[in-house]
C-alpha positions, 0 to 999 in steps of 0.5 A: 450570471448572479450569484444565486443562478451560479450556485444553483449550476454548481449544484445541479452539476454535483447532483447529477456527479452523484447520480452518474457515480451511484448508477455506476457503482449499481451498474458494476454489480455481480451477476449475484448482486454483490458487490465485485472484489478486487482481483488480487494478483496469484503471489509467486511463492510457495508460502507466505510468512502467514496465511491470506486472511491474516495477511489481508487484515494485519498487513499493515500491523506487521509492516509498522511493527517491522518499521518500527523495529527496522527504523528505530532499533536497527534489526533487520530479519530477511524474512520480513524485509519488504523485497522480500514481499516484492519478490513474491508479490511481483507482477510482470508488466508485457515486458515480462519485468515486475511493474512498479508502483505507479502501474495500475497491476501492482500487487499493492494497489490492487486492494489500496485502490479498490479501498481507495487508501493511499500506500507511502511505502514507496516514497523510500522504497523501491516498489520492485524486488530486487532494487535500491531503496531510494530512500533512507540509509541502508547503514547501521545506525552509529554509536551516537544513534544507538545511546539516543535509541536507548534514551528514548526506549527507557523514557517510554517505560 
């Protein structure tokens, strides 16, 4: 086959790609018309550390602040720690154990996927309450970390 006729293949095969993923994502439409939302998980917990709307927009705000403050300051608030999310958010898998991150029912992924954005919190974090974090240190940072944080903390102002 010339080069030409292996391109024109190529093509014609991510056309119809396209076209296959257009009629899908039509065909999976509301009755209403509109397009379906993610089916987010009911949280365990009587209340959260705010209310759903702010959540689901500044989640991500929250948990840099928090790692930035966890991380490079040291403080750690029980109630913006993320097994304590986990807790709440927890799905139960047909064992009756939350499920981890790599099963499609975790609470995280049920918007990241609908969103198609990838989620790294749990490359260090465990992605069920209640266990170790496999990651980063849990100790307080040393003498020596602490001038070095002062530093840098006097250098950004």
């Amino acid at each position: 086959m010339t080069s030409p006729a292996r391109s024109a293949h190529f093509l014609a095969a991510v056309v119809a790609l396209c076209a296959a993923l257009c009629w899908s994502a039509g065909a999976v439409r509301a009755a209403d018309g509109r397009v379906p939302m993610p089916d987010i998980p009911k949280a365990l917990g009587e209340r959260c550390v705010a209310e759903t709307d702010f959540m689901r927009r500044n989640h991500m705000t929250l948990l840099k602040h928090q790692r930035d403050e966890t991380v490079h300051l040291g403080v750690r608030k029980a109630e913006t720690q993320l097994d304590r999310c986990l807790t709440c958010h927890a799905v139960a898998g047909a064992d009756g154990k939350p499920v981890s991150y790599s099963d499609s029912g975790h609470f995280c992924r049920s918007c990241h996927d609908y969103a198609a954005v990838s989620i790294d919190c749990f490359e260090c974090h465990s992605s069920r309450p209640g266990q170790k974090a496999q990651g980063a240190s849990r100790d307080p940072p040393d003498e020596t970390t602490l001038k070095l944080l002062g530093y840098l903390r006097d250098k950004r102002r």
